[in-house]
C-alpha positions in Angstrom: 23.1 46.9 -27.5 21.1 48.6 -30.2 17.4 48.2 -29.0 17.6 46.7 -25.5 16.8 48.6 -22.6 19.1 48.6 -19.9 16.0 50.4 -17.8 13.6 47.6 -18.6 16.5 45.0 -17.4 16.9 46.7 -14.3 13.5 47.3 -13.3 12.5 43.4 -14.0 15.5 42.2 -12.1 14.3 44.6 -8.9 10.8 43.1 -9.4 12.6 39.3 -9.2 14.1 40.6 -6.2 11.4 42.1 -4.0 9.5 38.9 -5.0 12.1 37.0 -2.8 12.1 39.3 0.0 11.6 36.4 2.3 15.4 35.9 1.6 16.5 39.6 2.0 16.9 39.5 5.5 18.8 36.1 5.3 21.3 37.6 3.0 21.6 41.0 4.4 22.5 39.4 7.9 25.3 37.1 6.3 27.0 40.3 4.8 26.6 42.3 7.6 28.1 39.3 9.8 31.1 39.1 7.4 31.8 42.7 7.0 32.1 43.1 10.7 34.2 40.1 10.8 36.7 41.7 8.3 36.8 45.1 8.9 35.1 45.4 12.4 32.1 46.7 13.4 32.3 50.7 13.2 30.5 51.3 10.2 32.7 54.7 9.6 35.8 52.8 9.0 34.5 49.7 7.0 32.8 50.7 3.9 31.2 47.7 3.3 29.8 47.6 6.9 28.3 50.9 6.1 27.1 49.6 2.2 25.3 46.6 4.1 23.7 48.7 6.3 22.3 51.3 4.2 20.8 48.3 2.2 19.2 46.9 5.9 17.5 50.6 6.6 16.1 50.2 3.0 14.6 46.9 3.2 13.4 47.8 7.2 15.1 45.4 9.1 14.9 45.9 12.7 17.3 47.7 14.2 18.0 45.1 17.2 18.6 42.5 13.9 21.1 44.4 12.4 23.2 45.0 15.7 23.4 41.2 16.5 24.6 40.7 13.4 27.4 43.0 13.7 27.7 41.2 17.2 28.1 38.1 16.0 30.6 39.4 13.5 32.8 41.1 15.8 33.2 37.6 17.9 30.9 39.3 21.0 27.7 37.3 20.1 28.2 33.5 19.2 27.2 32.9 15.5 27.8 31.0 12.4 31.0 31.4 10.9 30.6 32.1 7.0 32.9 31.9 4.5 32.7 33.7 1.1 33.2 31.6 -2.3 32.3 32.5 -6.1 31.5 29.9 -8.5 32.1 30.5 -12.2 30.0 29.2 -14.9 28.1 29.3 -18.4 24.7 29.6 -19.4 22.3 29.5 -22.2 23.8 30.6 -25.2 27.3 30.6 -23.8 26.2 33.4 -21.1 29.1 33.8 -18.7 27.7 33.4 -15.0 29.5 34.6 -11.6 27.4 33.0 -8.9 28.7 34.5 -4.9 28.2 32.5 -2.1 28.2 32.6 1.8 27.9 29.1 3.3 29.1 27.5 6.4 29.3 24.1 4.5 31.4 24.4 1.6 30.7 20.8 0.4 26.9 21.2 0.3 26.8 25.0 -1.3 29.3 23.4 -4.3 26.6 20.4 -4.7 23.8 22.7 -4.7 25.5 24.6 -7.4 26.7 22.1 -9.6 22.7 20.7 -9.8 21.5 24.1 -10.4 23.5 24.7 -13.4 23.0 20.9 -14.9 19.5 21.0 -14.1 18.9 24.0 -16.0 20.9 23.2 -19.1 24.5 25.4 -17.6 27.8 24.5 -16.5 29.6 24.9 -14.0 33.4 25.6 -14.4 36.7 26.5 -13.5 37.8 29.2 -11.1 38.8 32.1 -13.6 36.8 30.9 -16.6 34.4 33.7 -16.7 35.5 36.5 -14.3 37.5 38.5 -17.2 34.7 38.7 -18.9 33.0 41.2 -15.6 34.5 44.9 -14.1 34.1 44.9 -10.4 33.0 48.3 -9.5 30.6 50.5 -8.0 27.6 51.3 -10.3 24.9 53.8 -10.0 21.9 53.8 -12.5 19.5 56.4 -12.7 15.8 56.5 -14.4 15.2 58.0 -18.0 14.7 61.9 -17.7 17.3 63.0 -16.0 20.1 65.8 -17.1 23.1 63.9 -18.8 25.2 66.9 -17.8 23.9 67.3 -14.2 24.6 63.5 -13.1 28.0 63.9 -15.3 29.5 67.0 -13.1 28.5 65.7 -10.0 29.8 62.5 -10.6 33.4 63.2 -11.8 33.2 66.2 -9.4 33.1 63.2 -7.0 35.4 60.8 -8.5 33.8 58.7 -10.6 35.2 57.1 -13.3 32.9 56.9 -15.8 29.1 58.3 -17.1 27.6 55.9 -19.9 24.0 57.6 -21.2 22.2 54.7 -22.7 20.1 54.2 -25.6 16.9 54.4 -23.2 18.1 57.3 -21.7 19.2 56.4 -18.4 22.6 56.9 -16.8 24.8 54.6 -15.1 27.6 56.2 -13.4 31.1 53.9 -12.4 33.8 54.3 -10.0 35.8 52.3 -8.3 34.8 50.0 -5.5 37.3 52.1 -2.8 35.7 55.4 -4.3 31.7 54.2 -4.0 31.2 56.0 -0.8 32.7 59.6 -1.4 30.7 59.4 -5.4 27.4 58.2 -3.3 27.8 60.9 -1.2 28.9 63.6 -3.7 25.6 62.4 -6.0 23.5 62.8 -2.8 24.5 66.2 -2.3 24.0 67.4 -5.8 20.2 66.0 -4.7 20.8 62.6 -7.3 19.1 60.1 -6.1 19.9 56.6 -8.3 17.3 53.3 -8.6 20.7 51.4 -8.1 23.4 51.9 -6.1 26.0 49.1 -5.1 29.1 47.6 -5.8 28.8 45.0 -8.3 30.2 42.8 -11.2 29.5 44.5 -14.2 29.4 42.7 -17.9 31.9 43.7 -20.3 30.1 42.5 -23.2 26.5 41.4 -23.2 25.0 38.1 -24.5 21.1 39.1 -26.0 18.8 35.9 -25.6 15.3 35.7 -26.5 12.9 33.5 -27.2 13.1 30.2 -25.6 16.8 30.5 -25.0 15.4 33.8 -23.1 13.3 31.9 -20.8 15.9 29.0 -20.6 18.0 31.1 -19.1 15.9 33.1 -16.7 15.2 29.4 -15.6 18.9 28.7 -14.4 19.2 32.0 -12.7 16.1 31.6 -11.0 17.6 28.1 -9.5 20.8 30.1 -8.6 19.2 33.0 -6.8 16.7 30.3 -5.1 19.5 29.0 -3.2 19.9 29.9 0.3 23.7 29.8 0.2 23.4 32.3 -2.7 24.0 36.4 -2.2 24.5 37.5 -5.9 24.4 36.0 -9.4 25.8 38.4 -12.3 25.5 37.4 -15.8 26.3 38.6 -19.5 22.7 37.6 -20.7 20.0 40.0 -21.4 17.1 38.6 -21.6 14.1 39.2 -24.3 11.6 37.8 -22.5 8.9 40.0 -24.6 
């Protein structure tokens, strides 16, 4: 989108995040739990095992926290049982929402939901209203300066499927979510080190706000990624909040 910076986006969007870090550990935990419980607890056959830890090392959780987590996962440590649900929604503006949860009550994660979005001038709606309008992939951004043609060998050297320069001169590499961990490590070795790295739901089209729609909207998301039940919230909007 002619004069928006991805950059900027990202870097406020980290800021939001390591202001909350009081809930990092809460959510890392929860995936690491559920990625053991799905594809067991060797972190060199389950990819997202090994994607949830690399995120624990980087936020510093104890080791001891991480491995009881994977305990409880793998059914030898007594835990929680959390399932996994996505709640689909619109915005300000008509700003598609994806909203992913973890809860061991369904009932009360759906209720806290539903309040979020009506509170905060969204709706909530139907399984499948929204999700077409987001890729699910793996993503890697990397800061303005960088060699377009450096990250663009090493990252189709490695699989990926895509290299978009943007307007603010940073690169965001895509692949597909099976092919994250070979292009992570194929950057890595070409010594590429990206501000982003995950597997996420990226926007297919984007829907600018500013203005008091801007803050609005930062509002609802805000109430969505304040809830405990909450692991990621993925939106279409990008927000002028200048």
């Amino acid at each position: 989108m002619a004069g928006h910076s991805k950059w900027a986006n990202i870097q406020h969007r980290k800021g939001r995040q390591d202001a909350k870090r009081g809930k990092v550990f809460t959510r890392l935990i929860k995936e690491i739990t559920v990625a053991a419980r799905l594809g067991g607890g060797d972190p060199g056959a389950n990819p997202r095992l090994r994607l949830a830890l690399d995120k624990a090392r980087e936020s510093n959780m104890p080791k001891d926290t991480t491995q009881n987590a994977i305990a409880r996962g793998t059914g030898t440590l007594e835990g929680v049982n959390y399932e996994e649900i996505r709640y689909e929604g619109y915005g300000i503006g008509g700003a598609a929402i994806i909203v992913d949860c973890m809860t061991d009550n369904r009932t009360r994660t759906v209720a806290e939901v539903r309040h979020a979005f009506a509170k905060n001038g969204g709706n909530l709606g139907t399984d499948g209203s929204v999700a077409f309008l987001f890729k699910h992939c793996g993503q890697f951004l990397f800061a303005p300066g960088l060699s377009e043609d450096k990250v663009m060998e090493a990252a189709l050297d490695a699989g990926a499927e895509d290299v978009i320069a943007n307007e603010d001169g940073s690169i965001e590499v895509i692949c597909a979510p099976s092919d994250f961990a070979q292009v992570d490590a194929g950057l890595k070795k070409a010594g590429l080190k990206p501000e982003i790295a995950e597997i996420t739901m990226k926007p297919t089209l984007e829907n600018a706000l500013a203005g008091d729609d801007a803050v609005k909207m930062r509002k609802l998301l805000d109430a969505l990624e304040g809830l405990d039940d909450v692991q990621e919230v993925y939106t279409t909007a990008v927000l002028d909040e200048a």
